[in-house]
ROVEXMAR-835341 format. One line per field, with one value per residue (C-alpha): residue in three letters; z, x, y negated. Coordinates in Angstrom, 1 decimal, decimal comma, m for minus. Layout:
residues N
code: (ALA/...)
c3: (Z/...)
c1: (X/...)
c2: (Y/...)
//
This chain:
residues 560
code: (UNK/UNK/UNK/UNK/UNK/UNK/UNK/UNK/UNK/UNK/UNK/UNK/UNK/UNK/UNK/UNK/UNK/UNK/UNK/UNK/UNK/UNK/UNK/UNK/UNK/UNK/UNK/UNK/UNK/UNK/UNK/UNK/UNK/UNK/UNK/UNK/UNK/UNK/UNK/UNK/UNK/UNK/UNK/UNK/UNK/UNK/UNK/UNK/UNK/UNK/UNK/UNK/UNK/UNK/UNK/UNK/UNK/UNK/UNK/UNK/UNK/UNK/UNK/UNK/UNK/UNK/UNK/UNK/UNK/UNK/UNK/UNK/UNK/UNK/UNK/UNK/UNK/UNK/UNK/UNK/UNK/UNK/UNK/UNK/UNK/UNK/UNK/UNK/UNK/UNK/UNK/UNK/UNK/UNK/UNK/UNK/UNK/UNK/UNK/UNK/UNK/UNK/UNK/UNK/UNK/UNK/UNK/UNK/UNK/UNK/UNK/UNK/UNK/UNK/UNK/UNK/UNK/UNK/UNK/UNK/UNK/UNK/UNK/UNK/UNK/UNK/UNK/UNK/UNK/UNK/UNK/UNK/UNK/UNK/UNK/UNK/UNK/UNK/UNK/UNK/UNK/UNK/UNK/UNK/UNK/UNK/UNK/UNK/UNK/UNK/UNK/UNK/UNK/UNK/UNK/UNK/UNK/UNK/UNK/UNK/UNK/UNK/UNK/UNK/UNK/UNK/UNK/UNK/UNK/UNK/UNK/UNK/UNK/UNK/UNK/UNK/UNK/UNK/UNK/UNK/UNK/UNK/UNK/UNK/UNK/UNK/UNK/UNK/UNK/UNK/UNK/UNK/UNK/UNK/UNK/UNK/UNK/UNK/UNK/UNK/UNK/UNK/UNK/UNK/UNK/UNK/UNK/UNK/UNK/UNK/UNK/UNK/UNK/UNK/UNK/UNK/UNK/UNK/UNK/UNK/UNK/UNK/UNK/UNK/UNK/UNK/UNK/UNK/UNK/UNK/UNK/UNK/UNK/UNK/UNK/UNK/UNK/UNK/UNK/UNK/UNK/UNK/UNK/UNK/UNK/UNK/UNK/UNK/UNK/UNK/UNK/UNK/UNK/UNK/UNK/UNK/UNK/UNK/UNK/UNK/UNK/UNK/UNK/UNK/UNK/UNK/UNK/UNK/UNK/UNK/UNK/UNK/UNK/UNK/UNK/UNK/UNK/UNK/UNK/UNK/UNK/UNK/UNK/UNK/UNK/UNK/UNK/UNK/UNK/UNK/UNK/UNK/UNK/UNK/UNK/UNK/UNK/UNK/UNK/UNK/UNK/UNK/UNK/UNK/UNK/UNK/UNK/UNK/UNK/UNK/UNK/UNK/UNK/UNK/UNK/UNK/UNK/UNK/UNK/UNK/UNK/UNK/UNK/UNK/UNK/UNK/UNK/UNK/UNK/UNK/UNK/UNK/UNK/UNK/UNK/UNK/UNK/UNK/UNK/UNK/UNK/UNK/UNK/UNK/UNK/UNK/UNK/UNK/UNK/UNK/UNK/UNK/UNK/UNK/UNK/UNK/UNK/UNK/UNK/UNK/UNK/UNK/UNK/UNK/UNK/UNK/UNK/UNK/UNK/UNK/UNK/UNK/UNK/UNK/UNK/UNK/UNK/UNK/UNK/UNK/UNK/UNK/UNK/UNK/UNK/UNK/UNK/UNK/UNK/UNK/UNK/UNK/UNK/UNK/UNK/UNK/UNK/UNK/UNK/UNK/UNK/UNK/UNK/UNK/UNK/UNK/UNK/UNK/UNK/UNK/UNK/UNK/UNK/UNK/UNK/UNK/UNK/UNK/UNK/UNK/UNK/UNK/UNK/UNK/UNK/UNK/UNK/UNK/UNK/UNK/UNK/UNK/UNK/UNK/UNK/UNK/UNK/UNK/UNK/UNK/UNK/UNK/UNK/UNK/UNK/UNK/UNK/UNK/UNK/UNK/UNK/UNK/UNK/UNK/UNK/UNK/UNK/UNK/UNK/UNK/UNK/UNK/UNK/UNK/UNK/UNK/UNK/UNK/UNK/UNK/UNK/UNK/UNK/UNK/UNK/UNK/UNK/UNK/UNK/UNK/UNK/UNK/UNK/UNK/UNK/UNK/UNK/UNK/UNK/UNK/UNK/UNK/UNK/UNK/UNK/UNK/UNK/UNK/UNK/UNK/UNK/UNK/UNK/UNK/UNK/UNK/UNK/UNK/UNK/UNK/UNK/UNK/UNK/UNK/UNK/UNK/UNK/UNK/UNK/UNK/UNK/UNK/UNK/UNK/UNK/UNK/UNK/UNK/UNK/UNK/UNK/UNK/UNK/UNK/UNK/UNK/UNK/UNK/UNK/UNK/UNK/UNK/UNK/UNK/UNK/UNK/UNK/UNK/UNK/UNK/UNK/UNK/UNK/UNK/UNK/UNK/UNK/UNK/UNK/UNK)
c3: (12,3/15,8/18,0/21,4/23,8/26,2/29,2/26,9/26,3/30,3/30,7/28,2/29,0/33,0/32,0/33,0/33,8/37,6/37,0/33,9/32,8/31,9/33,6/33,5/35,8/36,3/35,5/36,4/34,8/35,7/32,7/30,7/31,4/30,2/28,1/27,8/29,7/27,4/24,7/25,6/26,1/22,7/21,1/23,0/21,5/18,0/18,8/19,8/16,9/14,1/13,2/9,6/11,2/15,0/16,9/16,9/19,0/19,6/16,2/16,2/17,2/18,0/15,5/16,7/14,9/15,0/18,3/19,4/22,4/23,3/19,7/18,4/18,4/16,6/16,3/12,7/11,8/12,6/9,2/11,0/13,7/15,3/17,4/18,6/20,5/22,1/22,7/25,2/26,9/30,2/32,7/36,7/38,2/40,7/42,7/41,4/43,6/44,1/45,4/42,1/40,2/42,0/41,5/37,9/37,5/39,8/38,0/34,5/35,7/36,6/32,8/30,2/26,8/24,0/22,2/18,8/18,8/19,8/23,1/24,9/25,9/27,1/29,0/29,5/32,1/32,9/35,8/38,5/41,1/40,4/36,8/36,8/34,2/34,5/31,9/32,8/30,9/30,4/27,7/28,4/30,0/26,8/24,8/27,7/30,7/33,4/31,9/28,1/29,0/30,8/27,3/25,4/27,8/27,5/23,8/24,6/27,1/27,2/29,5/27,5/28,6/24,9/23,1/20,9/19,2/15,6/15,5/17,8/20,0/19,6/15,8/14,6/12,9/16,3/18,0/15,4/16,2/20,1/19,2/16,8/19,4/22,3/19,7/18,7/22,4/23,3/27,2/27,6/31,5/32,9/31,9/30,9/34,2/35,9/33,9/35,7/38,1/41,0/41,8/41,7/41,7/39,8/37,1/34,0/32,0/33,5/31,5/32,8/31,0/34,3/33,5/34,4/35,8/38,3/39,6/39,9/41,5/44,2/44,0/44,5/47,8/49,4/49,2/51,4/53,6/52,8/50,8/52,4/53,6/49,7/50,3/47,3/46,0/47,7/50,5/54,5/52,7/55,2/54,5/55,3/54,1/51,3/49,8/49,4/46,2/44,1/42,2/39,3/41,7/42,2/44,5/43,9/45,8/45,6/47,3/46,8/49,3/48,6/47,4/49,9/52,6/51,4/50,3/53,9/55,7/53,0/53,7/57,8/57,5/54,7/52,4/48,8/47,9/47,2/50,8/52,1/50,0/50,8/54,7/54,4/52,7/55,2/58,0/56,7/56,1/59,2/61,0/58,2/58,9/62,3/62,6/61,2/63,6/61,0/61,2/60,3/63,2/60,1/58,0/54,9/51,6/48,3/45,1/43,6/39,8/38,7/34,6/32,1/29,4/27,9/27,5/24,6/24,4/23,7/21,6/24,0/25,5/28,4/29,8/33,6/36,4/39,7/43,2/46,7/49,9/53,0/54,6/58,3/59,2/62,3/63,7/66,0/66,2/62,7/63,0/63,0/60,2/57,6/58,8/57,7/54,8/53,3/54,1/52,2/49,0/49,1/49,1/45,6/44,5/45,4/43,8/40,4/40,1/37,8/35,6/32,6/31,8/29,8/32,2/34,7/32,2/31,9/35,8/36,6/34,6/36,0/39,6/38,6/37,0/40,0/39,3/36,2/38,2/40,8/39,1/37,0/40,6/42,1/44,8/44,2/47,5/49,9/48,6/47,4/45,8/47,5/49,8/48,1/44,7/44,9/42,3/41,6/38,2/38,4/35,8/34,9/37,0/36,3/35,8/32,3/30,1/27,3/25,0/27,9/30,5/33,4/34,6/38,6/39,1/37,7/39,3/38,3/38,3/38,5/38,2/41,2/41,1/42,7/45,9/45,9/46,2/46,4/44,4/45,4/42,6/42,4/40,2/40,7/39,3/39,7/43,2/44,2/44,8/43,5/45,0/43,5/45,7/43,4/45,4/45,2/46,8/48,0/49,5/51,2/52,3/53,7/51,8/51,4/54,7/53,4/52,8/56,7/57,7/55,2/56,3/60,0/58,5/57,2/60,2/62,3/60,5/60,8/64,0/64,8/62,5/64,1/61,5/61,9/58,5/57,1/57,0/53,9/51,2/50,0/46,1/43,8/42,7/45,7/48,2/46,9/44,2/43,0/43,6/46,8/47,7/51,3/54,3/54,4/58,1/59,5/62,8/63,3/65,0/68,7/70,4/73,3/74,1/76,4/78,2/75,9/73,0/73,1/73,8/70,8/69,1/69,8/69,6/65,7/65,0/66,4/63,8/61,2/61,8/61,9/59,2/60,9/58,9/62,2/63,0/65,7/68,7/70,5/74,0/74,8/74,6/72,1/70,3/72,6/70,5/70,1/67,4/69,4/68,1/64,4/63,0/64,6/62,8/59,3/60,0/60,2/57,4/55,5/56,4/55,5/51,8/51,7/51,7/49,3/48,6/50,2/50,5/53,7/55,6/55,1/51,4/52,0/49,2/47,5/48,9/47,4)
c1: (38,7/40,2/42,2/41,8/44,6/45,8/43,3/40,3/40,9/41,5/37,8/36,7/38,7/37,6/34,1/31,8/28,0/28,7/30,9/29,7/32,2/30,1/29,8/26,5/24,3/21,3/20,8/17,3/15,7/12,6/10,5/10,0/6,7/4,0/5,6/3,6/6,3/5,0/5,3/8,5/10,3/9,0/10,7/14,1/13,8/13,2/16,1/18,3/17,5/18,0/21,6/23,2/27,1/27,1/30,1/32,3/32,1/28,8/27,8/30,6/30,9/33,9/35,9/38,3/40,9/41,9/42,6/40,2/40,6/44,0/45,1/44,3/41,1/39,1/36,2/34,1/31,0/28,1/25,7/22,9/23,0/18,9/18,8/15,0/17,3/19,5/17,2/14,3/11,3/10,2/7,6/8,1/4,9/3,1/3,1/7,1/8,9/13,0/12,8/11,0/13,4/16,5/15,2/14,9/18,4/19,8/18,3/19,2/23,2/23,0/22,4/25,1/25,6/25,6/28,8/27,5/26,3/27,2/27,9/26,0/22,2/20,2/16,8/14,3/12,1/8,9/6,6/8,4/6,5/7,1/7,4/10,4/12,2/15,0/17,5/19,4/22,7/25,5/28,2/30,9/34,4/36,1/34,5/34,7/36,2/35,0/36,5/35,6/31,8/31,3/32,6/30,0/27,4/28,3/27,3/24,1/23,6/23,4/23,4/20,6/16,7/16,0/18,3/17,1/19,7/18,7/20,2/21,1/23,6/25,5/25,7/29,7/28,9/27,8/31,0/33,4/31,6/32,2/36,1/36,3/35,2/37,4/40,4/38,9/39,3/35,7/35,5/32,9/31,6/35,1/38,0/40,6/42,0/38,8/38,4/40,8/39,6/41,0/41,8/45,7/46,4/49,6/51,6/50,7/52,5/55,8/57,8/60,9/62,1/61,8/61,7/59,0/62,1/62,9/59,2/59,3/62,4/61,1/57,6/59,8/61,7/58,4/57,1/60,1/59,4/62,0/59,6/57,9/55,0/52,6/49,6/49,7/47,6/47,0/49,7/48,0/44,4/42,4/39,4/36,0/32,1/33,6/35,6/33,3/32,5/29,8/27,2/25,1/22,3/22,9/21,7/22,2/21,7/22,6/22,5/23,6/25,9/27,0/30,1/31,1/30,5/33,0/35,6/35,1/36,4/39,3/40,3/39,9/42,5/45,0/43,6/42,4/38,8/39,8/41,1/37,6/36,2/38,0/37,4/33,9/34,0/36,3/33,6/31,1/32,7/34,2/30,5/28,8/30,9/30,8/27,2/27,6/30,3/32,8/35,2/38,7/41,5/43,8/42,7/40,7/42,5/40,8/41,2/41,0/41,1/43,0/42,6/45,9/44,1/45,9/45,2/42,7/42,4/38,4/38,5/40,9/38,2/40,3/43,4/43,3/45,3/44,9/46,6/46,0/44,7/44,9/41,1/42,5/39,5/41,0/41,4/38,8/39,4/37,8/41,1/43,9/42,3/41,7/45,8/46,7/44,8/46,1/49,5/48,9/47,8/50,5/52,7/51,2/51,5/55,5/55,9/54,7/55,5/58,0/56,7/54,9/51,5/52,6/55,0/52,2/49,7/52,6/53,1/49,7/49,6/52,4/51,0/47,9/49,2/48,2/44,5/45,1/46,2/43,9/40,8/40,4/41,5/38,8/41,3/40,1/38,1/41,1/44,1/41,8/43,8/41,6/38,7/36,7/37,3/36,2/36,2/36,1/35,1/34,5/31,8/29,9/29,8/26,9/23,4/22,3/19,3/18,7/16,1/14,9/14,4/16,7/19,3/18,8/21,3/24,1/24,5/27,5/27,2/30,4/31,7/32,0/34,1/34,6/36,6/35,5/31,4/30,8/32,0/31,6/31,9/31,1/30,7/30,6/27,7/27,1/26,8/27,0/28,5/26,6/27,0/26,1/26,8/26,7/27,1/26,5/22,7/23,6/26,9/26,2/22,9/21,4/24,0/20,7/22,3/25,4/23,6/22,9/26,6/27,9/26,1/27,2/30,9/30,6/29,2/31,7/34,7/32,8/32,6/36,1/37,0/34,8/32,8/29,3/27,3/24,6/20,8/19,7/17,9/14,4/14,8/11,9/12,1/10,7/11,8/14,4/15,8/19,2/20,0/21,0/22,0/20,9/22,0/20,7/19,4/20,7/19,3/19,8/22,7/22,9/24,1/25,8/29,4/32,0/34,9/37,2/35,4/35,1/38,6/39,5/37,0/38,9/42,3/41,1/39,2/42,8/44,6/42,4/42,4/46,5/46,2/49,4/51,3/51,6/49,4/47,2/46,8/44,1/43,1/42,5/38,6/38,5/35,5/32,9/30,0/28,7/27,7/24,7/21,9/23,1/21,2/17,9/18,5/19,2/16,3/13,7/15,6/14,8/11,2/10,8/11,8/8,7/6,6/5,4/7,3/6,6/8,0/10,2/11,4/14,9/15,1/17,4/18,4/17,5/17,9/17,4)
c2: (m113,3/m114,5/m111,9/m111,4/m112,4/m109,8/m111,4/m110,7/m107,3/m107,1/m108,1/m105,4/m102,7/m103,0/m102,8/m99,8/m99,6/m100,6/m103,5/m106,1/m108,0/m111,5/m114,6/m117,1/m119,6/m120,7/m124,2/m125,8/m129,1/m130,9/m131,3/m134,9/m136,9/m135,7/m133,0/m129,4/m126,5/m123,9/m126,4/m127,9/m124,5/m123,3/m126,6/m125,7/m121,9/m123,3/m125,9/m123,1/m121,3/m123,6/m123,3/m122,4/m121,5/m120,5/m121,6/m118,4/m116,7/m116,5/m115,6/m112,6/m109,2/m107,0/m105,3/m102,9/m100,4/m96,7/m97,2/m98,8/m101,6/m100,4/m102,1/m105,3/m106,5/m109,6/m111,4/m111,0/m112,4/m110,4/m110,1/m108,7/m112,2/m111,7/m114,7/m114,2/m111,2/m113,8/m116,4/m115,0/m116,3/m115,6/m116,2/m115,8/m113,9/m115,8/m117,5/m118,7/m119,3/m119,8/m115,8/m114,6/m116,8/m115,1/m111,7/m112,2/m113,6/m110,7/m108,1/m109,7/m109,8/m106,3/m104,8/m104,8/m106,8/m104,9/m104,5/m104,0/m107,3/m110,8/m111,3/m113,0/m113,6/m117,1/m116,8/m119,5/m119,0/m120,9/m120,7/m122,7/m125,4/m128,7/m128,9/m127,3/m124,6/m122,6/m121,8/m118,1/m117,4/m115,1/m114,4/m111,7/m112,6/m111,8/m114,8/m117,6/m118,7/m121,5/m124,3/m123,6/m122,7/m126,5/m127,5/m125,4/m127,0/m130,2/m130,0/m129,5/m132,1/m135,9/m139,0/m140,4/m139,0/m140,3/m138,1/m135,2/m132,5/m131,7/m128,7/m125,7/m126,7/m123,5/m124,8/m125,0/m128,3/m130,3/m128,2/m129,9/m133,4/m132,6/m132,1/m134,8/m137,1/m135,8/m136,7/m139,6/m140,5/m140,6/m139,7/m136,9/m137,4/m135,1/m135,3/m132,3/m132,4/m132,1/m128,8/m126,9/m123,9/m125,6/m129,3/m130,1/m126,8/m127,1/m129,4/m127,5/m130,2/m129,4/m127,1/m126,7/m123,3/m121,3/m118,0/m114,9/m112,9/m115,5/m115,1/m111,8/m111,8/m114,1/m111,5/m108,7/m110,8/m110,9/m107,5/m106,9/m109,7/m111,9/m114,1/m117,4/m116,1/m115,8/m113,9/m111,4/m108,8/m105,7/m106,4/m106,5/m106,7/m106,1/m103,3/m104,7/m104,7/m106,9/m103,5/m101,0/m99,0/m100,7/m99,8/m101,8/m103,7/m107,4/m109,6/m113,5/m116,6/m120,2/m123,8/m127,1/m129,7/m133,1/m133,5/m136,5/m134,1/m131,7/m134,3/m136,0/m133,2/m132,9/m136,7/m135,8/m133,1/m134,4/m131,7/m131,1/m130,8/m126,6/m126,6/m127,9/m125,4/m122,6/m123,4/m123,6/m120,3/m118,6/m120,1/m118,3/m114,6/m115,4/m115,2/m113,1/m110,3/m110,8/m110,8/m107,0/m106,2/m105,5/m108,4/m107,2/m108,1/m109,2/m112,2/m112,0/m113,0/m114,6/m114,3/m118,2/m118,0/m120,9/m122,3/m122,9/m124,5/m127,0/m130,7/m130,7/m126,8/m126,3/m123,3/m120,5/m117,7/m117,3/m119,4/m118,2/m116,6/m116,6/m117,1/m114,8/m117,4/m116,6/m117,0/m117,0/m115,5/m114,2/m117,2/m118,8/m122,5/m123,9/m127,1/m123,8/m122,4/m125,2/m125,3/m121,8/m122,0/m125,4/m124,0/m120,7/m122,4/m124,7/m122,4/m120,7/m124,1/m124,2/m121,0/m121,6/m125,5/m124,5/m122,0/m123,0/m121,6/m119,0/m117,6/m117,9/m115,6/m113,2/m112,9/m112,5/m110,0/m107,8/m108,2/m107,1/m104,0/m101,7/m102,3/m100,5/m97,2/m97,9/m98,4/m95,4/m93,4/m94,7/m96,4/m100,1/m99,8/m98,1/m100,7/m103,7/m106,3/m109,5/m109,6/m112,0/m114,2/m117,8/m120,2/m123,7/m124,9/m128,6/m129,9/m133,1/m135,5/m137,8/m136,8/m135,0/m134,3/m131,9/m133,3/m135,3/m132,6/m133,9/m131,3/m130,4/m128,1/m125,7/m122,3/m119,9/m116,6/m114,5/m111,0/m108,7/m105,2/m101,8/m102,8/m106,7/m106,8/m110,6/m113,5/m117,0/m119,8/m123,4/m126,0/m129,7/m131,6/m135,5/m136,2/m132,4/m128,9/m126,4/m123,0/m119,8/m116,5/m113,0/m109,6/m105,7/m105,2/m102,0/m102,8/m106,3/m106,7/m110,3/m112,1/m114,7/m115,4/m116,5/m119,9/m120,9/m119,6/m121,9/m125,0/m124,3/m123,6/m127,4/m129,1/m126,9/m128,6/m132,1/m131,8/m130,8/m133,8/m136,1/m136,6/m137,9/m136,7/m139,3/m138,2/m136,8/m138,5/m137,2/m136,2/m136,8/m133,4/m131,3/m128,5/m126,1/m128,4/m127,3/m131,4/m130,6/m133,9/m132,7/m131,5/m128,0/m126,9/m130,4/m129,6/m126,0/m125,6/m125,5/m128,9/m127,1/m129,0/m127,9/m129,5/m128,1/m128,5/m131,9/m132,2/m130,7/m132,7/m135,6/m134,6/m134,0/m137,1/m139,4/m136,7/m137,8/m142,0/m141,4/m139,2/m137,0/m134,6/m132,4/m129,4/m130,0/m128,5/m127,4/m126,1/m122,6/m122,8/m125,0/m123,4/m122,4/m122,2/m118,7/m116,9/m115,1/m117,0/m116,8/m113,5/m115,4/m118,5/m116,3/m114,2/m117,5/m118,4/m115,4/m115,0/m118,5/m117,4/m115,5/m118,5/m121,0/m123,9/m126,9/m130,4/m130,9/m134,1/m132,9/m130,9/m127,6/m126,6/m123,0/m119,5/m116,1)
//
């Protein structure tokens, strides 16, 4: 039996009937030539299913004491393992499109695992265009984080079409072959470092015996403003849309972007990939909220998980924290804000440079002790911690089959709570960012819009950079591939240029070429593009959902 560290019990202890505590994706492959779907699919269920020992802990349940979660807890063998319940087959109704897809997945994260058994549940689904299948997941907090689930995956997967598992790739045996070779120094397509939640965030190696009451010491300087300026939880969190109560309903939807695109803009402004990532994120609350008039005069912070699993760590459920960013969603000009928010990151990463990744556990922990008030008050809402969590779990980076069905896409799907209603994750994939957005239906409606704001948040930062993107590439795979090596709604945006925006348009591009550690500056209108025409372009965008699928010159992506 394994016992569950004090983060697992977290996840299982916050869990009601409103708020599921599991994480999962969507992945979706393109079929072999030639191959039969139902055919195929039946092989992969049979494959999934022929295993002797399952890799804990999918093949164990809880076990708890007298007293229940608040003591220790393990893992045990379940006896009565039924994995025809775990393993289910599923069919989309006609006519199968992306939206039937979505609705499917958002109602499946809605409903809870069950406890008494393993936990955790795989779905394939059959009925897409374009000899596609899907492949719907989920496995509770408490058994896996980001970083160890992209391990679990990459089991299953191979760089080889031509390569056939024998046995279940949930099987213990092919999980102690996968180890054996990562110590055996046998690269798998990422590397450890590429595992952590966010690039560079800090030196995990370091251990320089700093000490947990030092960092709260420094937390505690802060709170009372003489800090250097940390976002933290709960302090000047603004309320918005993104903090209402929540009930069980989900609503996901995802899309894809090149990576280059987002790594450009990085380079243009002397940032880190999470920076880029975070600014096209803070672009798009920025305009989704105010779209619904309900843009808070105080910036939006995020919650960006970030991973502590150790170099060669496979087997932890959960090594994670977590760090406050500031969104600078009050600010207008798009070359300001990537500055704020690059600054506020940076200056998570000072804080805990010197703490090693226990210490860090220890003082996440103790900053997130007021949820534990809160939440059972019902208070989560009124004093939210974060706005909006938003995670980066880099992945694979070249393409992948399982048993010759080519992998087109990886969509996470994350957790959202009372007094945080949307979660943004992403994980990198060959050539591309793969975006999957998860969010209370009842609390945030539209959020399929989410999608077009993003894309204009990208090309807004381009064009403050200077940066000229290339056209797409058509993809063999058809419209609405989860590729996404595209540039979603290219041409949407309006091509009106002022004075002053040009000015500043320039002033960023010479920043960029001298690559200048200063912040720039910018006129006083140096963005006059309006938001007026943006609920018209989401509302084409979200009648277009409701027809077929069809191949365009310029492939966008998928929408929900």
């Amino acid at each position: 039996m394994k016992k569950l560290n004090m983060v697992d019990k977290a996840f299982l202890l916050s869990e009601n009937r409103e708020t599921p505590m599991h994480v999962g994706g969507v992945s979706l492959y393109t079929l072999p030539p030639g191959a039969n779907e139902k055919e195929f699919l039946h092989g992969l269920a049979d494959s999934m299913r022929n295993v002797d020992t399952m890799l804990p802990p999918f093949g164990d349940r809880l076990k708890t004491g007298p007293l229940g979660l608040v003591g220790n807890t393990y893992w045990e063998p379940d006896p009565a393992l039924d994995l025809d319940y775990h393993i289910r087959h599923s069919a989309l109704p006609a006519p199968g499109r992306y939206r039937e897809l979505f609705t499917l997945v958002s109602r499946l994260h809605g409903t809870l695992l069950e406890r008494s058994r393993p936990l955790w549940e795989m779905h394939l689904i059959e009925g897409l265009p374009n000899r596609q299948f899907a492949v719907y997941n989920k496995t509770h907090h408490a058994a896996v984080d980001g970083a160890r689930s992209i391990h679990v995956s990459r089991v299953m997967l191979s760089a080889d079409p031509n390569h056939v598992l024998e046995e279940s790739p949930l099987s213990l045996h092919l999980w102690e072959q996968y180890k054996a070779g990562l110590k055996m120094g046998k690269r798998p397509e990422h590397t450890t470092s590429e595992l952590r939640s966010v690039s560079d965030m800090f030196k995990l190696s370091i251990d320089s015996g700093a000490h947990v009451f030092n960092a709260v010491k420094t937390f505690a300087g802060t709170l009372v403003g003489r800090g250097n300026g940390m976002a933290l939880p709960h302090m000047r969190v603004p309320r918005s849309a993104l903090n209402a109560p929540i009930d069980g309903a989900r609503r996901f939807v995802a899309q894809s972007w090149p990576f280059a695109r987002i790594k450009a803009v990085a380079k243009a402004f002397d940032g880190t990939f999470n920076d880029a990532v975070l600014a096209m994120c803070s672009g798009a609350l920025r305009t989704y909220l105010q779209v619904h008039a309900e843009l808070p005069q105080a910036p939006l912070k995020a919650m960006v998980p970030v991973s502590l699993r150790q170099p060669g760590d496979v087997d932890s459920g959960n090594a994670v924290a977590a760090i406050s960013a500031d969104l600078a969603t009050n600010i207008d000009d798009p070359i300001e804000r990537f500055e704020r928010i690059k600054a506020s990151v940076q200056v998570s990463k000072d804080f805990y440079a010197e703490m090693t990744p226990r210490e860090i556990e220890l003082f996440f922990l103790i900053v997130q002790s007021p949820a534990a008030i809160l939440a059972p008050l019902g208070m989560m809402s009124k004093l939210p911690p974060y706005n909006v969590a938003i995670s980066n779990v880099p992945g694979i980076r070249e393409t992948m089959y399982w048993n010759g069905a080519r992998l087109d896409g990886s969509y996470p799907l994350s957790i959202v709570t009372d007094g945080m209603a949307m979660n943004i994750t992403l994980v990198t994939y060959a050539e591309s960012v793969d975006f999957g957005i998860i969010a209370c239906r009842r609390s945030l409606p539209h959020i399929q819009r989410m999608i077009d704001y993003m894309e204009e948040s990208l090309q807004e930062l381009e064009d403050a950079a200077g940066i000229k993107a290339k056209p797409a590439k058509k993809h063999a795979t058809g419209a609405g591939t989860s590729r996404g090596r595209t540039q979603a709604k290219a041409n949407t945006r309006p091509k009106t240029k002022t004075k002053a925006k040009a000015k500043a348009k320039a002033k960023a591009k010479a920043k960029a070429k001298a690559k200048a550690k200063a912040k720039p500056k910018t006129g006083a209108g140096a963005k006059a593009k309006t938001r007026a025409t943006a609920p018209a372009r989401a509302k084409t965008a979200a009648n277009a959902q409701s027809k077929p699928a069809a191949k365009p010159k310029v492939k966008t992506g998928k929408q929900g």
